[in-house]
N, CA, C and O atoms as a CHARMM CRD file, in Angstrom:
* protein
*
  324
    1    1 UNK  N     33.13300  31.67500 -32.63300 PROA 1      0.00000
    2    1 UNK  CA    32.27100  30.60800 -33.11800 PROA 1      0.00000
    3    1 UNK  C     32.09500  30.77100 -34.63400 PROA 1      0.00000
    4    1 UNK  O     31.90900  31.89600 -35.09600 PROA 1      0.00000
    5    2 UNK  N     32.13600  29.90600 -35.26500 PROA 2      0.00000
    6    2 UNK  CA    32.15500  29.87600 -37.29400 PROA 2      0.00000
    7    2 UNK  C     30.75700  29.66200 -37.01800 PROA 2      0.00000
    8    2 UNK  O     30.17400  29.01800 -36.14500 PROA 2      0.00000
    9    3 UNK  N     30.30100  30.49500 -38.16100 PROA 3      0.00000
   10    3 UNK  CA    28.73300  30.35900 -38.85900 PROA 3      0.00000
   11    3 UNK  C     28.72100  28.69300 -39.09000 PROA 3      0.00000
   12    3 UNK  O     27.69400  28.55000 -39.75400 PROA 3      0.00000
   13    4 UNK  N     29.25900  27.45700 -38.91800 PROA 4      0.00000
   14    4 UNK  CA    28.62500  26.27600 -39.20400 PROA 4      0.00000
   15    4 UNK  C     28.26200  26.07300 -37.89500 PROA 4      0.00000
   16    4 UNK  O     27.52200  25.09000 -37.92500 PROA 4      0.00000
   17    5 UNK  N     28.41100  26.59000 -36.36800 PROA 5      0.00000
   18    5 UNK  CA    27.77600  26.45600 -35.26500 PROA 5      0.00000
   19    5 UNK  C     26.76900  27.26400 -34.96000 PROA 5      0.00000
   20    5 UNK  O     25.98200  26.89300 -34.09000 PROA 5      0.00000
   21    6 UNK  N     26.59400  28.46700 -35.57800 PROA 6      0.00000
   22    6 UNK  CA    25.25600  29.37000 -35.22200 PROA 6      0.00000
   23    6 UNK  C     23.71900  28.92300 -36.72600 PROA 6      0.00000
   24    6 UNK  O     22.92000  29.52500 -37.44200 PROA 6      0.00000
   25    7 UNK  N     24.09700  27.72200 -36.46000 PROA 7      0.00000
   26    7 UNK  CA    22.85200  27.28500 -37.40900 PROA 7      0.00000
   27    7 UNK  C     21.56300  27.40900 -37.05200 PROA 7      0.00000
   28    7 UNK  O     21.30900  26.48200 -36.28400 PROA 7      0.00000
   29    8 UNK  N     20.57600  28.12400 -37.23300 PROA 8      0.00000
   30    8 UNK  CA    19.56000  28.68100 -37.16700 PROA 8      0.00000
   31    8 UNK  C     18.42600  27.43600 -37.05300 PROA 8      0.00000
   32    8 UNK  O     17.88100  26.82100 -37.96800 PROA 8      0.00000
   33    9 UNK  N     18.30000  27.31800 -35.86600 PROA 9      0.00000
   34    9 UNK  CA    16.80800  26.16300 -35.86300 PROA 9      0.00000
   35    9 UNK  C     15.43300  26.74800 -35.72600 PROA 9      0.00000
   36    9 UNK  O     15.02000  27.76300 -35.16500 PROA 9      0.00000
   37   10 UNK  N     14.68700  25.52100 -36.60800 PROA 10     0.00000
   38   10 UNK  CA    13.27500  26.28700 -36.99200 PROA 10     0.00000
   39   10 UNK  C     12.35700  25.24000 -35.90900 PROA 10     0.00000
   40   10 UNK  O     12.38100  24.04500 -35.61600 PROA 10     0.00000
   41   11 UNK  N     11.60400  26.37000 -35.54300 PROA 11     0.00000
   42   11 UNK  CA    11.03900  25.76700 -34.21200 PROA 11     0.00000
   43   11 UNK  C      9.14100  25.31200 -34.64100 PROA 11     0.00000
   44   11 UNK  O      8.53200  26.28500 -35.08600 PROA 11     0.00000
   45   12 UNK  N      8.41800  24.18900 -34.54400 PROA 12     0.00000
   46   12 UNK  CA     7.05000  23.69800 -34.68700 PROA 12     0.00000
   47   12 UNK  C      6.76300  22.90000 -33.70900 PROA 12     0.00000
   48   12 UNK  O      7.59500  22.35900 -32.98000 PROA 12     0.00000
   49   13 UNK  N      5.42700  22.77000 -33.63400 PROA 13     0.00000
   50   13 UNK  CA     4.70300  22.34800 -32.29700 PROA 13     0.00000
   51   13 UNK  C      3.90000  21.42500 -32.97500 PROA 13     0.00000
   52   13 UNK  O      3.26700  21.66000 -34.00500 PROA 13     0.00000
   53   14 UNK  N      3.94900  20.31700 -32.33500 PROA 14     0.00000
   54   14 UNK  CA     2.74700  19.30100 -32.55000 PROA 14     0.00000
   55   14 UNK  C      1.88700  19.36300 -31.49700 PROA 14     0.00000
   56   14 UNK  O      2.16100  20.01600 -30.49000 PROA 14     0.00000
   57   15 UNK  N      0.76400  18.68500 -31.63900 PROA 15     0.00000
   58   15 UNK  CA     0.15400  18.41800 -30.40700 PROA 15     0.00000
   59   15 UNK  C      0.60100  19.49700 -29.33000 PROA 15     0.00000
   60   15 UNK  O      0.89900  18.93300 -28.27800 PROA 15     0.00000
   61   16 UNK  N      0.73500  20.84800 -29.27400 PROA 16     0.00000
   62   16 UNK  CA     1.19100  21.84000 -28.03100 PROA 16     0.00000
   63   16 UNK  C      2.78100  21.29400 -28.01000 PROA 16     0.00000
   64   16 UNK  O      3.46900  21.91600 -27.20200 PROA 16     0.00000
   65   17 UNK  N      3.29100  20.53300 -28.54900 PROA 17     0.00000
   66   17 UNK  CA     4.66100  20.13900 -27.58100 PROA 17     0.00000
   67   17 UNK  C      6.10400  20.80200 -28.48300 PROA 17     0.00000
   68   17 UNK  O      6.44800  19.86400 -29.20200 PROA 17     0.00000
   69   18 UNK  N      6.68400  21.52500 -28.63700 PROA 18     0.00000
   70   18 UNK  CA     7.57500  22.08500 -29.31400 PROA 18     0.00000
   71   18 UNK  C      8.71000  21.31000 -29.61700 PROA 18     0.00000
   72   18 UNK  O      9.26700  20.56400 -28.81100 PROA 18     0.00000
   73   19 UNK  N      9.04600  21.49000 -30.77800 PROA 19     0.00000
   74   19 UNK  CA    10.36700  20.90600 -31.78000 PROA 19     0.00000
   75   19 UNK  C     11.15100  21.49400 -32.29100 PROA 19     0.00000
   76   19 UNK  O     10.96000  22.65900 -32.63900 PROA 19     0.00000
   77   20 UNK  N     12.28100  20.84600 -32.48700 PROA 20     0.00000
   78   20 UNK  CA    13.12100  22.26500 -33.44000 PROA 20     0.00000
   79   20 UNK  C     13.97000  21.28000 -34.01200 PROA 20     0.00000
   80   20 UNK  O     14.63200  20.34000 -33.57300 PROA 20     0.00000
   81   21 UNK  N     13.70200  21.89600 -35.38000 PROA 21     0.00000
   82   21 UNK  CA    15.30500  20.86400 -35.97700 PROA 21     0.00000
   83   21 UNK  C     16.17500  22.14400 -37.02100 PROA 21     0.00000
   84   21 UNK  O     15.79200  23.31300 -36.96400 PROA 21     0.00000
   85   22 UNK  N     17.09500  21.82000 -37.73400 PROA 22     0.00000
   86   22 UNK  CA    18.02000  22.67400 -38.73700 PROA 22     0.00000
   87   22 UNK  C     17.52600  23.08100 -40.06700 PROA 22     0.00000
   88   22 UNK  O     17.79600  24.03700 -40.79500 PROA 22     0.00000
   89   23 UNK  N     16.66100  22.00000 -40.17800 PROA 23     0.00000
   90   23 UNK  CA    16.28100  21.78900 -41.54900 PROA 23     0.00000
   91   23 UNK  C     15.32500  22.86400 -41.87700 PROA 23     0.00000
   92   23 UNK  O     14.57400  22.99900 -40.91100 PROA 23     0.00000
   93   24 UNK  N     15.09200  23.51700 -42.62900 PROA 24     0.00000
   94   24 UNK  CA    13.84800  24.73200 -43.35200 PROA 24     0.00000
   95   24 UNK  C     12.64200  24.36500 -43.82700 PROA 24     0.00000
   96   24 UNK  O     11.71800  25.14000 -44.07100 PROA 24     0.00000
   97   25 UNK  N     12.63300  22.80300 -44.00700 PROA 25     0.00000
   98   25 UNK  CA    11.55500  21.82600 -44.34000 PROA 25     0.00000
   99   25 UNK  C     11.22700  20.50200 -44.17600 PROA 25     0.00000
  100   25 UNK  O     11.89400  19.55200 -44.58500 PROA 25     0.00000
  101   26 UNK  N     10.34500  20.46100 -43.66300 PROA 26     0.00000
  102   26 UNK  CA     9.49200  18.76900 -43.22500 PROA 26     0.00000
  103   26 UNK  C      8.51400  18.29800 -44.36400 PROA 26     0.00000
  104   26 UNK  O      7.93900  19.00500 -45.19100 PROA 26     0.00000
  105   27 UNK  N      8.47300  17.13200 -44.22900 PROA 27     0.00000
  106   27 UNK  CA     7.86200  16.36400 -44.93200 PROA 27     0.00000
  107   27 UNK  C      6.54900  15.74100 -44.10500 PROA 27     0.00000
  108   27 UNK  O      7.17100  15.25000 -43.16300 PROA 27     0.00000
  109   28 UNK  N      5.39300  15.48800 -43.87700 PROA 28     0.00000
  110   28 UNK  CA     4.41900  15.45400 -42.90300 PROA 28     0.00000
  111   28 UNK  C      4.77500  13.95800 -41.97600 PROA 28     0.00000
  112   28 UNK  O      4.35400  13.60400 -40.87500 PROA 28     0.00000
  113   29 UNK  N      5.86700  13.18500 -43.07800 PROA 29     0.00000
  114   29 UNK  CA     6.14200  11.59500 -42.69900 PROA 29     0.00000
  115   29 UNK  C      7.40900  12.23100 -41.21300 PROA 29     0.00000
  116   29 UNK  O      7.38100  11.91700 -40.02300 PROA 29     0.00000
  117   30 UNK  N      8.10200  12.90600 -41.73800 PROA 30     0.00000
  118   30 UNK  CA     9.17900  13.12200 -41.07700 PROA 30     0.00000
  119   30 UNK  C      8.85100  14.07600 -39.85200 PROA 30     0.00000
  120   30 UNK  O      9.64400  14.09700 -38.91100 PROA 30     0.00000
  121   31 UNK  N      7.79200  14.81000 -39.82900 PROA 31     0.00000
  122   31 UNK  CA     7.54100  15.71800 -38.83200 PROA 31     0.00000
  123   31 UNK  C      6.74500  14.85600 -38.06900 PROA 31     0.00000
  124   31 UNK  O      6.78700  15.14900 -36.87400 PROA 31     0.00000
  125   32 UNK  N      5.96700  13.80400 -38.36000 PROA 32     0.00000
  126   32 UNK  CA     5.37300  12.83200 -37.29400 PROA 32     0.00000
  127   32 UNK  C      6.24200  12.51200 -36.41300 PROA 32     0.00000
  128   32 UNK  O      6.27500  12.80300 -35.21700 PROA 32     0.00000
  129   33 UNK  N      7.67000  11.27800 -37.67500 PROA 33     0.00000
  130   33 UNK  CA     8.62900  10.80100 -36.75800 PROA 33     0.00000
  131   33 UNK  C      9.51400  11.78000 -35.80100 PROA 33     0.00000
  132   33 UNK  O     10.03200  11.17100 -34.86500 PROA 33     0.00000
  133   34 UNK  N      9.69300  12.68800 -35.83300 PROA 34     0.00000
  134   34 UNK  CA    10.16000  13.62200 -34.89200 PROA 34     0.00000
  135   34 UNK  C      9.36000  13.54800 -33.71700 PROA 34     0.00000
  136   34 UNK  O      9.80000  13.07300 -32.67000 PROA 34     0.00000
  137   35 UNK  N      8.42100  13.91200 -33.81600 PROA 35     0.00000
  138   35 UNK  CA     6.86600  13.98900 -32.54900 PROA 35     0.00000
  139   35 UNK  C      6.69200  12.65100 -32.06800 PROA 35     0.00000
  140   35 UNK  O      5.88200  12.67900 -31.14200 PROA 35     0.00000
  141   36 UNK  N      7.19400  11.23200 -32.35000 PROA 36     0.00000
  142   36 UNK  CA     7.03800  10.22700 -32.03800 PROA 36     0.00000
  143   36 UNK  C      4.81500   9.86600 -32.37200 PROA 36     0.00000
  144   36 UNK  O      4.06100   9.23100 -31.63500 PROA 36     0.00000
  145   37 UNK  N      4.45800  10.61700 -33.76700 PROA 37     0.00000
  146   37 UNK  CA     2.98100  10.34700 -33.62400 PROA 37     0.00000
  147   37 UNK  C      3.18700   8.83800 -34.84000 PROA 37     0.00000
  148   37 UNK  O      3.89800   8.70500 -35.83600 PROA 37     0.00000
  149   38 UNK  N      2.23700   7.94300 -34.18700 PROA 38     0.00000
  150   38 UNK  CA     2.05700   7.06000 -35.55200 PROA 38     0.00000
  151   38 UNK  C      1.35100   7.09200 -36.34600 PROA 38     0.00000
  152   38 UNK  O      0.15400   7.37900 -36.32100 PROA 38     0.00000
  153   39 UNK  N      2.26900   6.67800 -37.50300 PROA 39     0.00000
  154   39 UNK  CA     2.25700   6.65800 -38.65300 PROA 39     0.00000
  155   39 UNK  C      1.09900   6.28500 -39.57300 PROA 39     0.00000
  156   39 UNK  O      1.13400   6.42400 -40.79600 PROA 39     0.00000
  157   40 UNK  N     -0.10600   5.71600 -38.75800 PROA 40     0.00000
  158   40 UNK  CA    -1.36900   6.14200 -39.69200 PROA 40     0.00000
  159   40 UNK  C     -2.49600   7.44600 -39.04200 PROA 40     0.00000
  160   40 UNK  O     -3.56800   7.84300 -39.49900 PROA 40     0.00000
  161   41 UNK  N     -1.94400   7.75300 -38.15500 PROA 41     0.00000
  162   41 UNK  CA    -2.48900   9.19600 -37.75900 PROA 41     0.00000
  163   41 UNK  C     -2.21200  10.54100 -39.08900 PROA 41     0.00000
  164   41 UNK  O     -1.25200  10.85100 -39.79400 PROA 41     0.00000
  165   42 UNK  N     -3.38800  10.96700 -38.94700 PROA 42     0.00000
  166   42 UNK  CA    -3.13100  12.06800 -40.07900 PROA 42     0.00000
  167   42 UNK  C     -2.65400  13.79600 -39.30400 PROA 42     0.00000
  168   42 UNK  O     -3.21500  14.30100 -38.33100 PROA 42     0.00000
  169   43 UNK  N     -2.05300  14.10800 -39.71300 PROA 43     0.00000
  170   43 UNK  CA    -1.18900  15.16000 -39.27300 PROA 43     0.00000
  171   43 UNK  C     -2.40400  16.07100 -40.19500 PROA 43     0.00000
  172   43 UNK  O     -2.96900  15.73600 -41.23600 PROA 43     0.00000
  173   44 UNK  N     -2.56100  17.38300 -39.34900 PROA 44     0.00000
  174   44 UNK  CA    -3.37000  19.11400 -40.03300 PROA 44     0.00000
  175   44 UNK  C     -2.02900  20.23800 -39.01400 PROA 44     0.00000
  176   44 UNK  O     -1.43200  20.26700 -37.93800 PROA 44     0.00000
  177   45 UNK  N     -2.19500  21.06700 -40.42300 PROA 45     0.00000
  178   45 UNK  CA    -1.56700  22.29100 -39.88400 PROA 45     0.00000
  179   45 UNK  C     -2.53300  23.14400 -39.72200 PROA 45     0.00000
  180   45 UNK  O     -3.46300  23.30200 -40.51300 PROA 45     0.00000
  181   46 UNK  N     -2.38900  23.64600 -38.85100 PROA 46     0.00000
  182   46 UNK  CA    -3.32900  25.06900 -37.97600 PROA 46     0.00000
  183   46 UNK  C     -3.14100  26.16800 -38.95600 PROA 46     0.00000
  184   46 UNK  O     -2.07100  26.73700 -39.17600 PROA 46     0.00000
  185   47 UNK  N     -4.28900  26.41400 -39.52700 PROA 47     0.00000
  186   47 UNK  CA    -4.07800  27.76600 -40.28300 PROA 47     0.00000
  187   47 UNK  C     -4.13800  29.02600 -39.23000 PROA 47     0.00000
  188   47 UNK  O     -4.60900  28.81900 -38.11200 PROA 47     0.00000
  189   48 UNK  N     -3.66500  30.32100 -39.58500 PROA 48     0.00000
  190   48 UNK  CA    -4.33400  31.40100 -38.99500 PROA 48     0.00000
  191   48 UNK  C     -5.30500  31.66200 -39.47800 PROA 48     0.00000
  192   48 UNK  O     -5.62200  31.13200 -40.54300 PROA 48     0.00000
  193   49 UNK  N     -6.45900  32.97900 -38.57200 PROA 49     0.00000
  194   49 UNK  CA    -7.52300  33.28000 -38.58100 PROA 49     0.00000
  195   49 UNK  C     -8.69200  32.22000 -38.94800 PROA 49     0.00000
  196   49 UNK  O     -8.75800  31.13300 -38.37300 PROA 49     0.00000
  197   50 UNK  N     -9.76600  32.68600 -40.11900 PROA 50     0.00000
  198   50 UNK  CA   -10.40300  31.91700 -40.32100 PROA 50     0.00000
  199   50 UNK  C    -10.19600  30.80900 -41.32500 PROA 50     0.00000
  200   50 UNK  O    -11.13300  30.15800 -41.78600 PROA 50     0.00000
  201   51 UNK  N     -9.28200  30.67400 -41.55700 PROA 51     0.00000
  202   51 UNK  CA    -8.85900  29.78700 -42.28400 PROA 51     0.00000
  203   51 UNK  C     -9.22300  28.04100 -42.12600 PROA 51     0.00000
  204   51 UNK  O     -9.25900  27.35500 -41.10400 PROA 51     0.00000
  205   52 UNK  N     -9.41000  27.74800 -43.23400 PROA 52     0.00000
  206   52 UNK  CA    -9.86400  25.83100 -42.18800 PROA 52     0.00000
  207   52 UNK  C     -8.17400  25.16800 -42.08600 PROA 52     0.00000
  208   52 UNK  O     -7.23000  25.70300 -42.66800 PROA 52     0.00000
  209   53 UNK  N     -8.07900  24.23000 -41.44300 PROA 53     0.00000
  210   53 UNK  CA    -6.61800  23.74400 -41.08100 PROA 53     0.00000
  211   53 UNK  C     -6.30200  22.78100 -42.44200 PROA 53     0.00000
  212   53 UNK  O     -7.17900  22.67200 -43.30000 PROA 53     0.00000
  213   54 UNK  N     -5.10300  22.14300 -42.57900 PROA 54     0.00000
  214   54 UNK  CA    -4.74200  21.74600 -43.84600 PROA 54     0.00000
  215   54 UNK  C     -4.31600  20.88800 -43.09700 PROA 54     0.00000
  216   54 UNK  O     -3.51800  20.94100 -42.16000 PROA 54     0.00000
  217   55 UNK  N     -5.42400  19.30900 -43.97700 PROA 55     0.00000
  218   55 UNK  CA    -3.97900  18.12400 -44.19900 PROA 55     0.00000
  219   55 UNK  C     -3.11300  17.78000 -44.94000 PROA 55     0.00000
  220   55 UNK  O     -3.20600  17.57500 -46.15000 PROA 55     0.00000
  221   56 UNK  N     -2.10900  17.68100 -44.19800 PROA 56     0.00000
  222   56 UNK  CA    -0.70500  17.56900 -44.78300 PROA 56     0.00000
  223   56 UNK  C     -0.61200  15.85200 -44.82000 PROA 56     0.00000
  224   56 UNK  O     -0.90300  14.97900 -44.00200 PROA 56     0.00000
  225   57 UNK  N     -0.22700  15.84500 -45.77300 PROA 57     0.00000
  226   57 UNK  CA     0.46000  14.10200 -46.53500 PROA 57     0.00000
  227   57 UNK  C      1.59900  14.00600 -46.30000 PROA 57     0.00000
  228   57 UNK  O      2.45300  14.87700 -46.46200 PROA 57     0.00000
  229   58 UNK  N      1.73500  12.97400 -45.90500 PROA 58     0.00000
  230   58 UNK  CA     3.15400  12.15800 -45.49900 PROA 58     0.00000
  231   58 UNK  C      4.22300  12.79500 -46.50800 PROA 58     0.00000
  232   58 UNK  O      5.21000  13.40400 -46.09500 PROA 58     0.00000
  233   59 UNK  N      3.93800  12.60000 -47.89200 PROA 59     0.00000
  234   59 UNK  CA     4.61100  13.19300 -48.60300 PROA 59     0.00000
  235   59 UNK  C      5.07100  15.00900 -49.01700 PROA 59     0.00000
  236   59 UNK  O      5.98500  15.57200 -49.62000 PROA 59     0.00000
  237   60 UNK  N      4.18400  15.29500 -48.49400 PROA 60     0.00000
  238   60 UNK  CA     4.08300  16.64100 -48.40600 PROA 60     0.00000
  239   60 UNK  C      5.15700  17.30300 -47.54600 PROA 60     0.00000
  240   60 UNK  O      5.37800  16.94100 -46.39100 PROA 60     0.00000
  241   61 UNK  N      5.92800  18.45900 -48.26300 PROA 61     0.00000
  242   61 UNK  CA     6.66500  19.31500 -47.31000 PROA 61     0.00000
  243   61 UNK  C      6.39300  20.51200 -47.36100 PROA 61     0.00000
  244   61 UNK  O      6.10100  21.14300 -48.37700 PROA 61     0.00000
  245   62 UNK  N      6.51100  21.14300 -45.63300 PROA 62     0.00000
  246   62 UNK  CA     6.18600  22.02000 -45.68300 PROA 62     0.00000
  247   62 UNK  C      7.12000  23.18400 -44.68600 PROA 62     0.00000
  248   62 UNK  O      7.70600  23.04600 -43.61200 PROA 62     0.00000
  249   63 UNK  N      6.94000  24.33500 -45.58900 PROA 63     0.00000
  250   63 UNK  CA     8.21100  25.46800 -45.14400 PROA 63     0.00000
  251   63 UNK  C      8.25200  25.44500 -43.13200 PROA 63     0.00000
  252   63 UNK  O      7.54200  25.18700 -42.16000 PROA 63     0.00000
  253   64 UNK  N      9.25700  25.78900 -43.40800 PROA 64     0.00000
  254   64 UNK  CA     9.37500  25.93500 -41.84100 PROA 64     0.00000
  255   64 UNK  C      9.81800  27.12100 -40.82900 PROA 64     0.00000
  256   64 UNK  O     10.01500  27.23900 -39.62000 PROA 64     0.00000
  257   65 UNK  N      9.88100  28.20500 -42.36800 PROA 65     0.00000
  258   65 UNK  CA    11.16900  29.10100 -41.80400 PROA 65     0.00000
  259   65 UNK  C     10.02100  30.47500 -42.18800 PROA 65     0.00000
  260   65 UNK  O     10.39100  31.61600 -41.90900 PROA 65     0.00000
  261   66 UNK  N      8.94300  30.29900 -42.69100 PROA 66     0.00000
  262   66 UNK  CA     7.96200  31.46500 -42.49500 PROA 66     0.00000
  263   66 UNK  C      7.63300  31.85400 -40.88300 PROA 66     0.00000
  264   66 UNK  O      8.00700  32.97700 -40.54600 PROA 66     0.00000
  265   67 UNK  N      7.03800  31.11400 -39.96800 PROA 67     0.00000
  266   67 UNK  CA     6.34400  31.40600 -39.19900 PROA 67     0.00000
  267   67 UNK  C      6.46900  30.23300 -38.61800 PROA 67     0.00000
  268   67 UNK  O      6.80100  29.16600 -39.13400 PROA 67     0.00000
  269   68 UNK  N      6.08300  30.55800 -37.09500 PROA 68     0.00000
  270   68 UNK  CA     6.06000  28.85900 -36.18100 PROA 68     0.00000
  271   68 UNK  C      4.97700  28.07900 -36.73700 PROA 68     0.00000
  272   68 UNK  O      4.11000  28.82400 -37.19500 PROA 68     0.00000
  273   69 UNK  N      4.64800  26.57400 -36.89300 PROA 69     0.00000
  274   69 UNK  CA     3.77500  25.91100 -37.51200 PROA 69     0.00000
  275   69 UNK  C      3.41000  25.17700 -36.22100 PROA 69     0.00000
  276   69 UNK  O      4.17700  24.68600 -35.39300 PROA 69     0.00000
  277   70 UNK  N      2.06800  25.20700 -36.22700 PROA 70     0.00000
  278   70 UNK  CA     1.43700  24.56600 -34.90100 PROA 70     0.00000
  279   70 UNK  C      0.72300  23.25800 -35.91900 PROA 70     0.00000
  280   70 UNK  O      0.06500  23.59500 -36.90300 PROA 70     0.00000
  281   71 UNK  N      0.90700  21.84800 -35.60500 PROA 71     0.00000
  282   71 UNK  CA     0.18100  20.39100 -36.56800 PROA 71     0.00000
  283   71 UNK  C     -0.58800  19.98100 -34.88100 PROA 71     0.00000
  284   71 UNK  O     -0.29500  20.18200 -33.70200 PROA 71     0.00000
  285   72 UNK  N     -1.39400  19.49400 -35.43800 PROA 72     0.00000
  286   72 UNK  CA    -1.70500  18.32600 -34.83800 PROA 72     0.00000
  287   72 UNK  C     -2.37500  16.79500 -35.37600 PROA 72     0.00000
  288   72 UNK  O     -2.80200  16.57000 -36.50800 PROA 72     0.00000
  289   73 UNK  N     -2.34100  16.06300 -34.49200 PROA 73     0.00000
  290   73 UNK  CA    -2.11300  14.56000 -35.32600 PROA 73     0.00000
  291   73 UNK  C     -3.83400  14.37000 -34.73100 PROA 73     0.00000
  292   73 UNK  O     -4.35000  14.78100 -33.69200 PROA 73     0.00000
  293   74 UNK  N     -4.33900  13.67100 -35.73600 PROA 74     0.00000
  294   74 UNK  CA    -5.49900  12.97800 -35.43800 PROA 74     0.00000
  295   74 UNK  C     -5.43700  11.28000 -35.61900 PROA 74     0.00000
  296   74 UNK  O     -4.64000  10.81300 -36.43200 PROA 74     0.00000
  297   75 UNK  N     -6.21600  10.48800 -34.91100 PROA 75     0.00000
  298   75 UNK  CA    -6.06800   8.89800 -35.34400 PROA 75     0.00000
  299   75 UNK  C     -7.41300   8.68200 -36.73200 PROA 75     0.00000
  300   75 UNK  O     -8.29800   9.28000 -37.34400 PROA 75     0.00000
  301   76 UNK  N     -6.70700   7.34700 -36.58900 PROA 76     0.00000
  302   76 UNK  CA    -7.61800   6.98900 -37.65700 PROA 76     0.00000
  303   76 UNK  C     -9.04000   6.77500 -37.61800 PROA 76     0.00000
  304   76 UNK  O     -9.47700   5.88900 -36.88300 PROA 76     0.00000
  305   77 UNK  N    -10.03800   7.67300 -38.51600 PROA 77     0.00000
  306   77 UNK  CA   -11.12500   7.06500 -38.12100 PROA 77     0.00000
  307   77 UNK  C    -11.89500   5.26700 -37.88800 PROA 77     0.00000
  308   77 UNK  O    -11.84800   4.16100 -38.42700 PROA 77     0.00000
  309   78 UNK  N    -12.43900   5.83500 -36.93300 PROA 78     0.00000
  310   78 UNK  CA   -13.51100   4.19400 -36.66200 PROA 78     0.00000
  311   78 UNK  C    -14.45200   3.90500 -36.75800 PROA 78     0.00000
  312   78 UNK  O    -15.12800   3.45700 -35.83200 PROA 78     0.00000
  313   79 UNK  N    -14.82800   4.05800 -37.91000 PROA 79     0.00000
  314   79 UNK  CA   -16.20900   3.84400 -38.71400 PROA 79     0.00000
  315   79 UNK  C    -16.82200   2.16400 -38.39600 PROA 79     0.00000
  316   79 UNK  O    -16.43800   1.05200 -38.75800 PROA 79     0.00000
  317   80 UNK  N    -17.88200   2.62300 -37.59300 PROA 80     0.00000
  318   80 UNK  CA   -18.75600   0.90400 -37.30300 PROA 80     0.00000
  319   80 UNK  C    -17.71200   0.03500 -36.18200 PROA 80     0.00000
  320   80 UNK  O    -17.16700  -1.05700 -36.34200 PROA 80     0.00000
  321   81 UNK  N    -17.68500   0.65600 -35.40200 PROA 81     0.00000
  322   81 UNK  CA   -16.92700   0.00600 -34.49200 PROA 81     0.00000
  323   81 UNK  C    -17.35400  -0.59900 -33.28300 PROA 81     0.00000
  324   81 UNK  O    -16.53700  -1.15900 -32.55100 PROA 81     0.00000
């Protein structure tokens, strides 16, 4: 087998549900569309320990090849509804 078939996939979880693609980095737009979450839902990455969780922007990329990344998607708030 040639090293262009043992390509190393980086594995993240949305919502509990696991993903894996080739790439070493997502963009928060592109890691939605993978997860099938829509697109005005705001995506947070799970920090460890006490850490508070981070939202990530559509535009935003983020490494993939440190550590597994656990996101989850929230909807939009409904203020006065």
């Amino acid at each position: 087998m040639t090293e262009e078939h043992k390509q190393k996939l980086n594995h993240f979880f949305v919502d509990a549900k696991k993903y894996e693609t080739a790439q070493t980095a997502l963009t928060g737009a592109e890691i939605k569309a993978i997860a099938g979450v829509a697109a005005n839902y705001q995506l947070f990455l799970e920090e460890e320990g006490d850490k508070p969780d981070k939202a990530i922007g559509d535009g935003e990329a983020v490494d993939l090849t440190e550590r597994v990344k656990h996101f989850f998607a929230v909807p939009p708030a409904t203020f006065g509804a």
